[in-house]
C-alpha positions as CSV (number, residue, x, y, z in Angstrom):
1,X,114.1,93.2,71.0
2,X,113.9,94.4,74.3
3,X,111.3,94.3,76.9
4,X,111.7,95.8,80.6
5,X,108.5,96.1,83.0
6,X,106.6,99.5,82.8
7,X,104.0,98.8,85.7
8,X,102.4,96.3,86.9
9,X,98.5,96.5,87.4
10,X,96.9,95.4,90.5
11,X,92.6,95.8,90.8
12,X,91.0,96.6,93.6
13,X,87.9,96.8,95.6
14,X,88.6,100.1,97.3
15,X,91.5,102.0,95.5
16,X,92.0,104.8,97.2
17,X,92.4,102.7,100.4
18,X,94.8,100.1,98.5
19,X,96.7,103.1,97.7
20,X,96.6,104.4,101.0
21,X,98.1,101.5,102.2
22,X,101.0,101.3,99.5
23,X,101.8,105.1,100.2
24,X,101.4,104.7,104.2
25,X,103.2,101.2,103.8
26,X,105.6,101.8,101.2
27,X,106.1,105.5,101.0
28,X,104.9,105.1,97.5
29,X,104.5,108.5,95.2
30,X,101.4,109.3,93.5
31,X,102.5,109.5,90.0
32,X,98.6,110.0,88.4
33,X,95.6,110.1,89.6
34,X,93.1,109.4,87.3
35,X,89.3,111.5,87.3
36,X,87.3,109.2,87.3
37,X,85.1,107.5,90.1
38,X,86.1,105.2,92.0
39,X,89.5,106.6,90.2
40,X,92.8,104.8,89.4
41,X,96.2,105.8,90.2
42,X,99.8,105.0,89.7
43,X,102.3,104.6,92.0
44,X,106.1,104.4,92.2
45,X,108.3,102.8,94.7
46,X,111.9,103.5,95.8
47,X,114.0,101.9,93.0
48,X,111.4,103.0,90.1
49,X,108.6,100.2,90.1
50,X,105.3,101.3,89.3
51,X,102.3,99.8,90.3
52,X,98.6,100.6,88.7
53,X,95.5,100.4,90.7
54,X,92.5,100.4,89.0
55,X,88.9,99.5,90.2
56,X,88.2,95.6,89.8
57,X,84.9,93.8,88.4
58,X,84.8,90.9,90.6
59,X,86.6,89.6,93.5
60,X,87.6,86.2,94.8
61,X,88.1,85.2,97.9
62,X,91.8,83.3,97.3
63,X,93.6,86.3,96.3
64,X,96.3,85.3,98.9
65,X,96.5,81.9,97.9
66,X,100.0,81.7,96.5
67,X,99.2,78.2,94.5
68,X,96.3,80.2,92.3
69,X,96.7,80.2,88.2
70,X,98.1,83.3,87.4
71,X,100.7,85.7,88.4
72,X,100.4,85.4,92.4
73,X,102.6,87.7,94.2
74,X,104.8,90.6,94.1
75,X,108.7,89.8,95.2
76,X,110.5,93.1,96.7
77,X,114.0,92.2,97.2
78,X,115.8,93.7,100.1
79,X,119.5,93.5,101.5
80,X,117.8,92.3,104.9
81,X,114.3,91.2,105.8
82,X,114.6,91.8,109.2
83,X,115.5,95.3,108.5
84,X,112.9,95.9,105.8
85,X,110.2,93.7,108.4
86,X,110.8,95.7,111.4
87,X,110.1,99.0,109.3
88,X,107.5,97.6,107.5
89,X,105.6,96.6,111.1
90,X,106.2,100.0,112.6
91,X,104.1,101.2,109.3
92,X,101.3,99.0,110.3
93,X,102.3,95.6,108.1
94,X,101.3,92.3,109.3
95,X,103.9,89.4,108.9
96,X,102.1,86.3,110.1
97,X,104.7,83.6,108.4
98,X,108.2,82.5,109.5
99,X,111.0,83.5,107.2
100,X,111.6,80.7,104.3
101,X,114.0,79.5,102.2
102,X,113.9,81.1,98.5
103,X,113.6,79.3,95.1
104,X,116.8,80.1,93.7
105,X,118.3,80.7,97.0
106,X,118.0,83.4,99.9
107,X,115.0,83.9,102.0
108,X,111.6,84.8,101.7
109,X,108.9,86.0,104.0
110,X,105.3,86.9,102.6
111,X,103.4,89.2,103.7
112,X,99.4,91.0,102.0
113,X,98.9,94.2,101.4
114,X,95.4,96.1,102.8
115,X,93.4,93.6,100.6
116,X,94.6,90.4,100.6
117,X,96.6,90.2,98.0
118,X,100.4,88.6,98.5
119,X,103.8,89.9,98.4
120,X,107.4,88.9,99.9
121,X,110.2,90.5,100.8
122,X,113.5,88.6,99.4
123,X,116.3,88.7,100.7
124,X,119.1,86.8,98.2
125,X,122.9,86.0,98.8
126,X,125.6,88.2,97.7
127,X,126.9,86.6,94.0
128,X,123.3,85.7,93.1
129,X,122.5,86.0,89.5
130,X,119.0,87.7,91.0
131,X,120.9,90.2,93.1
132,X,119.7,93.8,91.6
């Protein structure tokens, strides 16, 4: 059997400002757009991930909290993170950590997206068995 990764869902508070901020951040494309109100959508990145936002039920106010049960962030990887930081700023991103080492090896630096919740460039070593 095998399994690869469709989409990843992500709910939201506001979705058509969380998408805003994917497609202003991100350049992401608007794959669907869904009828309904508040509606959903479904976005793709450079490189073919797809992300789902959908309206959530409830919120909680440690979405960014990296140590939370459950899946926690979203890794990008990147061949530099200053590259990918500097770009990402001039689009309005906020970086307010240092640059880290990364489990496995590389580097790391976090960053949230327009509601809180966390993602990280990565930036891994030429050889890695992550390396994409």
């Amino acid at each position: 059997m095998i399994f690869t990764v469709e989409h990843i869902g992500l709910a939201a508070r506001d979705t058509v400002a969380l998408k805003d901020w994917y497609v202003r951040s991100f350049d992401a494309r608007v794959a669907f757009e869904s009828a309904d109100v508040p509606p959903a959508f479904f976005l793709e990145l450079a490189g073919g991930l797809m992300i789902e936002i959908y309206p959530s039920a409830t919120d909680i106010a440690e979405t960014s909290n990296n140590r939370l049960a459950g899946w926690r962030h979203l890794a990008l990887q990147v061949d530099s993170i200053e590259a990918a930081r500097e770009e990402l700023s001039h689009r309005g991103v906020n970086f307010s950590e240092p640059v880290k080492p990364a489990g496995g090896g590389g580097r790391v630096q976090f960053f949230q997206d327009g509601e809180g919740n966390l993602l990280h460039l990565i930036e891994r070593p030429a050889g890695s068995v992550f390396r994409s």
